[in-house]
Backbone as a chain_set.jsonl record, in Angstrom:
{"seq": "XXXXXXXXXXXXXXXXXXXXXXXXXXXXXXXXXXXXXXXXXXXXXXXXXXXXXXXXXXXXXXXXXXXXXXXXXXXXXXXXXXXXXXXXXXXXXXXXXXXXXXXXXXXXXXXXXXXXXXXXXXXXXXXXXXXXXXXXXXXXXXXXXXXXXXXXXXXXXXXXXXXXX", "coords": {"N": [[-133.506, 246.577, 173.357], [-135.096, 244.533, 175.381], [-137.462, 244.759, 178.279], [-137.426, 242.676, 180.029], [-134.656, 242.429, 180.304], [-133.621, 244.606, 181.144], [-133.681, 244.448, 183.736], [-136.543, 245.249, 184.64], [-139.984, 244.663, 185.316], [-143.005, 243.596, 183.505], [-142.919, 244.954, 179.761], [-143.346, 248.451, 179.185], [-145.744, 250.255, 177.08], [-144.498, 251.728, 174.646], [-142.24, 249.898, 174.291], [-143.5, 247.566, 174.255], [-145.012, 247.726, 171.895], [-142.77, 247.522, 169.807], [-141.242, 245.455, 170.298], [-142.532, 241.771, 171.068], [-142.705, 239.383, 173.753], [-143.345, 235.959, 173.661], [-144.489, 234.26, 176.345], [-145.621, 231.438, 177.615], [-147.043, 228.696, 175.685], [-149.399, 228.857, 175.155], [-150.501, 231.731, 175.057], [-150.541, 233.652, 171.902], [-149.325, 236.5, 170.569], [-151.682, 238.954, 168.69], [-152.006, 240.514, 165.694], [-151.94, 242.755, 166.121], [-150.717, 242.538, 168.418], [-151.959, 242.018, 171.086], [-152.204, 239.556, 173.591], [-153.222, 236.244, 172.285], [-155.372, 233.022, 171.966], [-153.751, 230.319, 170.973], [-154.432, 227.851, 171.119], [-156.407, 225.177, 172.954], [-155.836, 224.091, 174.842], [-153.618, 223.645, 177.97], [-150.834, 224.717, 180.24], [-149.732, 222.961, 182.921], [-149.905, 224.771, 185.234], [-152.448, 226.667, 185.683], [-153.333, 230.049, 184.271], [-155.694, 231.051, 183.34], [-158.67, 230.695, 182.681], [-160.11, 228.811, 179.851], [-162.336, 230.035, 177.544], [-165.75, 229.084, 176.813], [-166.272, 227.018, 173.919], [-168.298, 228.842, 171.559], [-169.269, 230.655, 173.513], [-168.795, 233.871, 172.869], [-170.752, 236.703, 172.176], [-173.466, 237.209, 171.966], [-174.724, 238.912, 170.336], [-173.709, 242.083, 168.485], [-171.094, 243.793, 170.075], [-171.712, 246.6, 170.565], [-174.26, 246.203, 171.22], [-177.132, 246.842, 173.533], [-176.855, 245.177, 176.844], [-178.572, 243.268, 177.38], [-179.348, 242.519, 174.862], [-177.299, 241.267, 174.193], [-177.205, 239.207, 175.564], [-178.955, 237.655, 174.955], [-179.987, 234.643, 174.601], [-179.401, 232.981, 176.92], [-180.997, 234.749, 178.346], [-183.319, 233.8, 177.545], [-183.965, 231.754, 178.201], [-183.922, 231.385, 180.643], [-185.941, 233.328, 181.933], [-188.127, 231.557, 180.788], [-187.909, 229.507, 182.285], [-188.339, 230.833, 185.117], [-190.552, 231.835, 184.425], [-191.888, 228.89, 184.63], [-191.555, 228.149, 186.943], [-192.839, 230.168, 188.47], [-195.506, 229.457, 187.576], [-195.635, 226.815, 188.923], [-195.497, 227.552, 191.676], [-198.018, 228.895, 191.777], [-199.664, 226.452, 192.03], [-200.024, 224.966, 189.684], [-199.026, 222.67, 188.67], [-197.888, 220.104, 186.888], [-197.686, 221.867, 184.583], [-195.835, 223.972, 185.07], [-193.353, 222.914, 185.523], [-193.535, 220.87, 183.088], [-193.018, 223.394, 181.851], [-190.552, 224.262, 182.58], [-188.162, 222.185, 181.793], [-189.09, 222.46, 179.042], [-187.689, 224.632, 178.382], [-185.238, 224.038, 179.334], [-185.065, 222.326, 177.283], [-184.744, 223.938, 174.581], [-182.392, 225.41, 175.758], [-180.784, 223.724, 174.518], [-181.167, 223.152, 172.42], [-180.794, 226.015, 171.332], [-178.332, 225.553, 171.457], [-177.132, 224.229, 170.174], [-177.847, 225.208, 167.416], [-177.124, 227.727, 167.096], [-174.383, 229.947, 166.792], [-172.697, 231.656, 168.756], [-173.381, 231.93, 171.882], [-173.253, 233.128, 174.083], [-173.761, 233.876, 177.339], [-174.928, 231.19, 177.797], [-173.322, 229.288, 176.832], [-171.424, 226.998, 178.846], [-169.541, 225.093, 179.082], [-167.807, 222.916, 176.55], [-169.402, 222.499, 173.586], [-170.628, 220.487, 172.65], [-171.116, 219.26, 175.623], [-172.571, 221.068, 176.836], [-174.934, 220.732, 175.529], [-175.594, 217.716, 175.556], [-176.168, 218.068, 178.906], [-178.134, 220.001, 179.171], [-179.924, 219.144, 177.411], [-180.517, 216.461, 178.486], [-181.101, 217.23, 181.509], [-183.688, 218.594, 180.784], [-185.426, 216.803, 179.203], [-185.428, 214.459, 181.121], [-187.025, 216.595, 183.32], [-189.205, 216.833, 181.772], [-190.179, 214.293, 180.841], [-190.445, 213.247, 183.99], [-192.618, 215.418, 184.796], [-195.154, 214.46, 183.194], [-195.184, 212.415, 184.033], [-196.107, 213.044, 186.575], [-198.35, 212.321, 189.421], [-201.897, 213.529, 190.431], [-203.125, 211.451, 187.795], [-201.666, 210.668, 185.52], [-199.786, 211.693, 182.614], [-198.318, 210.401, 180.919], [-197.283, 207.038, 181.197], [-195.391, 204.693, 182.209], [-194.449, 201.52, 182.757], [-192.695, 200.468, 184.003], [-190.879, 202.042, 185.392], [-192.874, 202.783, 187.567], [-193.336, 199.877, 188.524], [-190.94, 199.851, 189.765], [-190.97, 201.983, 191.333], [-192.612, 200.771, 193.282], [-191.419, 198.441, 194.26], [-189.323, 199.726, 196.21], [-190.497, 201.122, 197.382], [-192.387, 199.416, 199.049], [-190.518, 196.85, 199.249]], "CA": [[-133.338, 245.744, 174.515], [-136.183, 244.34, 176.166], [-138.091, 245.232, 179.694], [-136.626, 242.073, 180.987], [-133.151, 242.159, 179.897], [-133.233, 246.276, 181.48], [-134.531, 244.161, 184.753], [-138.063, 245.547, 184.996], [-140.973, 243.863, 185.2], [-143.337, 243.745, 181.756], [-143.101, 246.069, 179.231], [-144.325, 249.502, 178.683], [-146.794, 250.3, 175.836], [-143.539, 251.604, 173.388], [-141.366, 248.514, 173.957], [-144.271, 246.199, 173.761], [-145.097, 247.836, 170.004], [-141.282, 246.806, 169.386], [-140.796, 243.61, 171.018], [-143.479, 240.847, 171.864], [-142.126, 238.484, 174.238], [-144.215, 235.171, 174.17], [-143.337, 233.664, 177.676], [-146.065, 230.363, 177.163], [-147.203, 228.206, 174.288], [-151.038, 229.078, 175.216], [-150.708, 232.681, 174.485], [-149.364, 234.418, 170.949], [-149.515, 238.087, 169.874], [-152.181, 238.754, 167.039], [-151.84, 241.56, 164.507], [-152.45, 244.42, 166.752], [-149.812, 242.694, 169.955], [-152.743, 241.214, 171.895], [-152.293, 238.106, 173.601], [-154.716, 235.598, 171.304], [-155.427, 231.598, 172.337], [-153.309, 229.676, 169.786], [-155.083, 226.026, 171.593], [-157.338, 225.541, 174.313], [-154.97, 223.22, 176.039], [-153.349, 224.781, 179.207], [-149.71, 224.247, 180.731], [-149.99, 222.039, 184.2], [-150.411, 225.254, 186.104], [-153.254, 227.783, 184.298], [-153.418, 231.247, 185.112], [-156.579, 231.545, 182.806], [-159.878, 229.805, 182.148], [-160.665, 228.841, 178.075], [-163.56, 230.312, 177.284], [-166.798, 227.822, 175.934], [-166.917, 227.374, 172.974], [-169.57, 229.854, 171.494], [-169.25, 231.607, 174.464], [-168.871, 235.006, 172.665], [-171.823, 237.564, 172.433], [-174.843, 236.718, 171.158], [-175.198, 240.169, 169.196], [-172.729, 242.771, 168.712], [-170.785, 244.416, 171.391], [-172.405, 248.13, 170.848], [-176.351, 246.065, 171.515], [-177.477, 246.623, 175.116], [-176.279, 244.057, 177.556], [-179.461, 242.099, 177.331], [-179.394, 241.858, 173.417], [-176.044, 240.221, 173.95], [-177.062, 237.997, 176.163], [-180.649, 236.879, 174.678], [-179.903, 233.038, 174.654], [-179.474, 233.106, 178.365], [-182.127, 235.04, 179.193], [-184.965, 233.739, 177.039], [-184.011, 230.108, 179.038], [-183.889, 231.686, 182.49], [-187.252, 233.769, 181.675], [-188.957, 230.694, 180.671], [-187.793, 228.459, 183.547], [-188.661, 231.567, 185.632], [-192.652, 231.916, 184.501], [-192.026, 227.772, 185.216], [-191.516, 228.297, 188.606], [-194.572, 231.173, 189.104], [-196.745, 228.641, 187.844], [-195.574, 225.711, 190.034], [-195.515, 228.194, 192.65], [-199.343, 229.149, 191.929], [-200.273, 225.423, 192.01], [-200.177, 224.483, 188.584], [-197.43, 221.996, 188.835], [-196.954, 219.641, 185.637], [-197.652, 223.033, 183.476], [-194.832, 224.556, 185.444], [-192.344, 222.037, 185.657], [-193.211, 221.143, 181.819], [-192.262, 224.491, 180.772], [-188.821, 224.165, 183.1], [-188.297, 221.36, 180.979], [-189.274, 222.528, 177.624], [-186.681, 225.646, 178.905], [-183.914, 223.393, 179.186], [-184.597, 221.492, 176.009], [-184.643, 225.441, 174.021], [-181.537, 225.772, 175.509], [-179.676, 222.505, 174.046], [-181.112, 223.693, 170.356], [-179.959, 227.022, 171.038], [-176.471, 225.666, 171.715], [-176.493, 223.321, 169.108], [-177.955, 226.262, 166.462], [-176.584, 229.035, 167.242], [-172.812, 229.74, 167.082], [-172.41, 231.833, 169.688], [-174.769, 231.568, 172.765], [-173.375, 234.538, 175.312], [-173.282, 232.817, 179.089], [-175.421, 229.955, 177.668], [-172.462, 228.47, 176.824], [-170.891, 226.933, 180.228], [-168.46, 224.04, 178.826], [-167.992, 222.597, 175.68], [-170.729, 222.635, 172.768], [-171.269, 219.314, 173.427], [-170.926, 219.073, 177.06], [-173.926, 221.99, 177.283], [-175.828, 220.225, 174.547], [-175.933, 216.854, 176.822], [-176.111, 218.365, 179.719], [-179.297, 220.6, 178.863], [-181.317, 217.745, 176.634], [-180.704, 215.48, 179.153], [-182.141, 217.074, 182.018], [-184.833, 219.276, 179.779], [-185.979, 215.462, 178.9], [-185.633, 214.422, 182.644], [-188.033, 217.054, 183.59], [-190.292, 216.567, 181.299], [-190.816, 212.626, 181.668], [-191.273, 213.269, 185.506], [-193.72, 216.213, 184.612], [-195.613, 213.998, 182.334], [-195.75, 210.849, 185.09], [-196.433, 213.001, 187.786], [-199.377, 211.76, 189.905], [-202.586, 212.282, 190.038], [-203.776, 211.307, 186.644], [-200.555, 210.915, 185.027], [-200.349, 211.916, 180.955], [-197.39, 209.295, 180.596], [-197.12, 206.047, 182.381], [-193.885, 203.931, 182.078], [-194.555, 199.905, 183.541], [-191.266, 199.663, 184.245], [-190.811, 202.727, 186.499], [-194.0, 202.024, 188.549], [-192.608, 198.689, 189.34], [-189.591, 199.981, 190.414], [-191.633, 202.345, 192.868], [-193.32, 199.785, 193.72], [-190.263, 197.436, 194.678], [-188.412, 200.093, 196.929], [-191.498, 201.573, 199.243], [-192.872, 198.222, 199.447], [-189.281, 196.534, 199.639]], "C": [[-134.704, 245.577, 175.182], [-136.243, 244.477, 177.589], [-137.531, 244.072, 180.499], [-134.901, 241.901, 181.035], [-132.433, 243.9, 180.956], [-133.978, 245.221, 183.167], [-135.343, 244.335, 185.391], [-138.916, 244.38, 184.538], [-141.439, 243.352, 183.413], [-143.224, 244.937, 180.98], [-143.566, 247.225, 178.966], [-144.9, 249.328, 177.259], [-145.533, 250.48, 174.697], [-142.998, 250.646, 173.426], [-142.754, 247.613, 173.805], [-144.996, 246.31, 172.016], [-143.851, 246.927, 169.695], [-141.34, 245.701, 168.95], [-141.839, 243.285, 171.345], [-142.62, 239.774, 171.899], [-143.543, 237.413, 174.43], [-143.649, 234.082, 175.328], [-144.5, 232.304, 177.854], [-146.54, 230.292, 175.995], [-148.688, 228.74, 174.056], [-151.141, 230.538, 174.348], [-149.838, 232.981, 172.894], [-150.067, 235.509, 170.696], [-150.42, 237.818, 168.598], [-151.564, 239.967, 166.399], [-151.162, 242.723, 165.437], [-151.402, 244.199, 168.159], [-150.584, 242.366, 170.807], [-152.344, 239.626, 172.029], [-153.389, 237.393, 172.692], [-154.58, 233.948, 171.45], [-155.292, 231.198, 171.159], [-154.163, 227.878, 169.947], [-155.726, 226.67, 172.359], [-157.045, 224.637, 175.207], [-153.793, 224.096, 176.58], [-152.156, 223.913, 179.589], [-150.425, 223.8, 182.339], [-150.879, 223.33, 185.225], [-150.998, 226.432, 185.27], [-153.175, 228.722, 185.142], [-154.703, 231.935, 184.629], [-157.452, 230.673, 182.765], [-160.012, 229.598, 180.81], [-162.251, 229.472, 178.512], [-164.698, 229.502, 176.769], [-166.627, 228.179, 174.83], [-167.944, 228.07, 172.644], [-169.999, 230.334, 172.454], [-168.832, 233.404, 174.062], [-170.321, 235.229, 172.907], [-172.902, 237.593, 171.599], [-175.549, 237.771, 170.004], [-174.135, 241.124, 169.191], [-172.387, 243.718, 169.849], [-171.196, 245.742, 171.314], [-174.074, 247.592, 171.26], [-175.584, 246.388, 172.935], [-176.829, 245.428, 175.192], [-177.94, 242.892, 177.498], [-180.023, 241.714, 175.796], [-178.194, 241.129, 173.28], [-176.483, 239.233, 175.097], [-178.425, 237.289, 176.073], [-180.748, 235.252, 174.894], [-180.28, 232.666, 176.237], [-180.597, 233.59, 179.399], [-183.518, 234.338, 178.539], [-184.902, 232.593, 177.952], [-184.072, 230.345, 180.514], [-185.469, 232.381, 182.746], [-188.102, 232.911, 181.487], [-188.817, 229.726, 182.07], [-188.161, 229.898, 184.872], [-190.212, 231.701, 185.914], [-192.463, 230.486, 184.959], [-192.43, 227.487, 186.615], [-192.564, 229.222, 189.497], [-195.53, 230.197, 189.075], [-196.721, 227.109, 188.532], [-196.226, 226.239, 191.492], [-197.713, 228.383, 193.114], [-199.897, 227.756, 191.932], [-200.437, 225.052, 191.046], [-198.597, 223.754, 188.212], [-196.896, 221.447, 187.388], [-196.988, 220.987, 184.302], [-196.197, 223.985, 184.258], [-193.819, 223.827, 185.561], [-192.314, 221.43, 183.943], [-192.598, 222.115, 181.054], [-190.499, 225.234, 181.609], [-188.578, 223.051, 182.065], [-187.973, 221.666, 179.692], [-188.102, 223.894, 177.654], [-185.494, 225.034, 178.79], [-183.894, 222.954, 177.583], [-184.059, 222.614, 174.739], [-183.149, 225.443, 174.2], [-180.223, 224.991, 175.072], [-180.006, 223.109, 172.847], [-180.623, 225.096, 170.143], [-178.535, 226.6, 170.745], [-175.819, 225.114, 170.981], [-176.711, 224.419, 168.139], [-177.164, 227.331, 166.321], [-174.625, 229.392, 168.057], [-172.357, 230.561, 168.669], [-173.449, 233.069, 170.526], [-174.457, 232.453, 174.233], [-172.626, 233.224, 176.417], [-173.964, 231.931, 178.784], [-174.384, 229.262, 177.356], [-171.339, 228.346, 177.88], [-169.667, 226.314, 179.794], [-168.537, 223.575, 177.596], [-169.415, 222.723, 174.664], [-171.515, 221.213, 173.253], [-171.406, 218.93, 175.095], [-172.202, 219.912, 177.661], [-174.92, 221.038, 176.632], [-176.472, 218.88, 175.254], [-176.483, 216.787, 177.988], [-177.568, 218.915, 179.645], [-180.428, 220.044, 178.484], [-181.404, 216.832, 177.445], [-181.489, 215.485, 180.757], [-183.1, 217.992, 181.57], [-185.528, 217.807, 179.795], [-186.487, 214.869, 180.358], [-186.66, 215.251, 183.478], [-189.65, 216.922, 183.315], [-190.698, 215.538, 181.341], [-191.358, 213.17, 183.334], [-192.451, 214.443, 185.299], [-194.867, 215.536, 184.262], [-196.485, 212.636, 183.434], [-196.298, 211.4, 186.276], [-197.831, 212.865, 188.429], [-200.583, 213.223, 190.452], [-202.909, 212.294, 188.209], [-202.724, 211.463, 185.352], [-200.727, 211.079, 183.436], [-199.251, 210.585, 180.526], [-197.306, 207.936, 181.73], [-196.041, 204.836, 181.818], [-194.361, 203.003, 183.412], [-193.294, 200.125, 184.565], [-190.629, 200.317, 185.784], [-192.133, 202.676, 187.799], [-193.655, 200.914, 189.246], [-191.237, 198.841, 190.323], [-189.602, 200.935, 191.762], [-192.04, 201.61, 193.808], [-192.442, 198.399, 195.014], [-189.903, 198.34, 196.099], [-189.304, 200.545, 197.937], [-191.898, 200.356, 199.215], [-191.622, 196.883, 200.092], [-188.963, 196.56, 201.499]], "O": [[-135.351, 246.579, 175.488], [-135.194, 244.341, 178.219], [-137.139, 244.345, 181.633], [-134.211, 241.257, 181.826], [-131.28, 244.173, 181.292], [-135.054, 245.704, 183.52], [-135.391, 243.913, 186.547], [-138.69, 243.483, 183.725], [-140.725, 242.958, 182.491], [-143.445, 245.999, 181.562], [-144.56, 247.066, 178.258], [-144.582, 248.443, 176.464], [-145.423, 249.581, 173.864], [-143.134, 250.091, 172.335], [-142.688, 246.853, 172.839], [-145.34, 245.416, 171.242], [-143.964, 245.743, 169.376], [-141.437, 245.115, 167.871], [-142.497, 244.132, 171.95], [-141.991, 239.242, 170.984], [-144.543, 237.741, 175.068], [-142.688, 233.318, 175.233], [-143.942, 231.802, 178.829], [-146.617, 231.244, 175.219], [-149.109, 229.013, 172.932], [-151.689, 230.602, 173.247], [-148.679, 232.594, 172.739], [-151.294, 235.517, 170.603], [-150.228, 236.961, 167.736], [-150.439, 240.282, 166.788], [-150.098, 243.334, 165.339], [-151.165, 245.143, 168.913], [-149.921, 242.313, 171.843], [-152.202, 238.77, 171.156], [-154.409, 238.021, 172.408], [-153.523, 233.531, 170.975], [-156.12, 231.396, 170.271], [-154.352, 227.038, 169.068], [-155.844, 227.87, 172.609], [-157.735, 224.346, 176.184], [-153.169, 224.96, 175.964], [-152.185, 222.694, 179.421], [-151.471, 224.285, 182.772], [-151.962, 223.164, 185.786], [-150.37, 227.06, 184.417], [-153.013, 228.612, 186.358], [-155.038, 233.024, 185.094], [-156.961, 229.545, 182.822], [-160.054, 230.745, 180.364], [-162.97, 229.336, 179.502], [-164.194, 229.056, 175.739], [-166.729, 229.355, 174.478], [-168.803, 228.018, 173.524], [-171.211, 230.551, 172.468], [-168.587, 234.146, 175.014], [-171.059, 234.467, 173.531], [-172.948, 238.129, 170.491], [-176.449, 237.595, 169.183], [-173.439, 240.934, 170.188], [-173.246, 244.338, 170.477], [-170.943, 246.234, 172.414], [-174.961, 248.397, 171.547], [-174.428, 246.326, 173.356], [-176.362, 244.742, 174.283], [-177.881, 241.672, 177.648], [-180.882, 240.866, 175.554], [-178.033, 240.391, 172.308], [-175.64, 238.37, 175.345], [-178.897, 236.526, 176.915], [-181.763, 234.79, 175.415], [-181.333, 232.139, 176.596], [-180.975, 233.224, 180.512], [-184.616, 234.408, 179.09], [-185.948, 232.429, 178.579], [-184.26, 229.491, 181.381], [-186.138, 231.974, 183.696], [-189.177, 233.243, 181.987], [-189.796, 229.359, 182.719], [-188.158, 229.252, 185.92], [-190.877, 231.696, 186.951], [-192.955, 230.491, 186.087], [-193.316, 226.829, 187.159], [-192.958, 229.11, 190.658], [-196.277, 229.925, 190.015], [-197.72, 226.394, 188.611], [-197.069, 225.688, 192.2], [-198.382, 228.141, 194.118], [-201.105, 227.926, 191.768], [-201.465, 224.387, 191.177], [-197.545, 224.159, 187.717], [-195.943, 221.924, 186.771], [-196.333, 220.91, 183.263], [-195.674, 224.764, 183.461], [-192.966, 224.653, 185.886], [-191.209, 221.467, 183.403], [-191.918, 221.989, 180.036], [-189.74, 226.163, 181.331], [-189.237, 223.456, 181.106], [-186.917, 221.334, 179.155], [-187.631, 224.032, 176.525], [-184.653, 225.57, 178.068], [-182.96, 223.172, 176.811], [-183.128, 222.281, 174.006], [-182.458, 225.471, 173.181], [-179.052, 225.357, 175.175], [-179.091, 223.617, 172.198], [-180.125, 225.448, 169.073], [-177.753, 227.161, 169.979], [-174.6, 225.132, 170.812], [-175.6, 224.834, 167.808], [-176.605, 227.672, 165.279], [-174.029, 229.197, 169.116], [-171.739, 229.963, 169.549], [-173.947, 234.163, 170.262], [-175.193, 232.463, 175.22], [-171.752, 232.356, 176.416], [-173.853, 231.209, 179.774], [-174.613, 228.129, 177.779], [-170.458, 229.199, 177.979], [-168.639, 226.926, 180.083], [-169.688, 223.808, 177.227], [-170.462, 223.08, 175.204], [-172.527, 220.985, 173.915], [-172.109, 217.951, 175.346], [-172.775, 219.584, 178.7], [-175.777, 220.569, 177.381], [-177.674, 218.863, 175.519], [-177.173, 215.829, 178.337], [-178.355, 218.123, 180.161], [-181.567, 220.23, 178.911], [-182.421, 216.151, 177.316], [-182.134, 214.565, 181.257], [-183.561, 218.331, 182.659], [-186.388, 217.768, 180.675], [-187.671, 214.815, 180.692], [-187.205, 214.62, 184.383], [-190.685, 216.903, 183.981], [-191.782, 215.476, 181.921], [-192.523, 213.404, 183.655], [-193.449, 214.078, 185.921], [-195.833, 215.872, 184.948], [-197.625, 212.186, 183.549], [-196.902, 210.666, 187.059], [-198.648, 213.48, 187.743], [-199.905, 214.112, 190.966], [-202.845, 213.348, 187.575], [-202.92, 212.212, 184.395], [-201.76, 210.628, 182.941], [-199.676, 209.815, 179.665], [-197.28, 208.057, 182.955], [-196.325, 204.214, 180.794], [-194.578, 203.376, 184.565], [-193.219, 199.879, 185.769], [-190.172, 199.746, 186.775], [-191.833, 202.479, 188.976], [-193.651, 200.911, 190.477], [-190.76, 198.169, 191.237], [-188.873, 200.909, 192.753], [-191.851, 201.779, 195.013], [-192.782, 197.815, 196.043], [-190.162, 197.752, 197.149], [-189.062, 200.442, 199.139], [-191.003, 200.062, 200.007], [-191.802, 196.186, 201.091], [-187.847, 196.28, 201.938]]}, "num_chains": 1, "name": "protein.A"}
């Protein structure tokens, strides 16, 4: 007889060897009687988050906590020295290597199966998200004034239009 049929709550540890009750479609029992995500689509009202894709652990769960989470940190460490050397006055070399930080962590996310806490939302959804402003940084790094290394007509004019406008 099961823990709800005896009108208690959930099961103890011997009845849940027994009996596994699956009470939504999201969860099913694996081998061992652990809940285990059969989809990653959620009934109207969730009581859980999905996990990202390649959001497991970047090295096995006996490494230190910062060998499982290397992806994450090498991109926060680099956009980190970014920000010392903005900080010290060396701007497009510090804002390039925020930049080149983001773009690292779109090829991590596309390379590497699974990317720790670098992976926020989808594979693709990080992958976009990361190359797009990694790229975004780096153009404005590149244009920034004086003595710009990139110069785009098009955006000049369009400065040009709105303070003069």
């Amino acid at each position: 007889m099961s823990a709800e049929q005896h009108g208690r709550g959930a099961p103890d540890t011997a009845e849940r060897d027994e009996e596994i009750t699956v009470r939504d479609p999201v969860s099913a029992p694996d081998a061992e009687g652990r809940p285990r995500r059969t989809t990653r689509r959620f009934p109207l009202f969730t009581r859980d988050t999905a996990r990202p894709e390649g959001g497991g652990r970047a090295a096995p769960g006996d490494a230190p906590a910062p060998a499982r989470q290397w992806p994450i940190l090498a991109v926060l460490l680099t956009v980190g020295l970014g920000l010392l050397l903005t900080a010290l006055d060396l701007f497009r070399l510090g804002t390039l290597l925020i930049g080149v930080a983001l773009l690292a962590g779109a090829v991590l996310r596309w390379l590497v199966p699974d990317v720790g806490m670098l992976a926020v939302r989808s594979r693709f959804t990080d992958i976009v998200t990361y190359g797009v402003l990694g790229l975004v940084i780096v153009l404005l790094a590149l244009m920034v004034q004086p003595n710009p290394v990139l110069e785009i007509p098009f955006l000049q004019d369009m400065l040009h239009f709105t303070v003069d406008g």
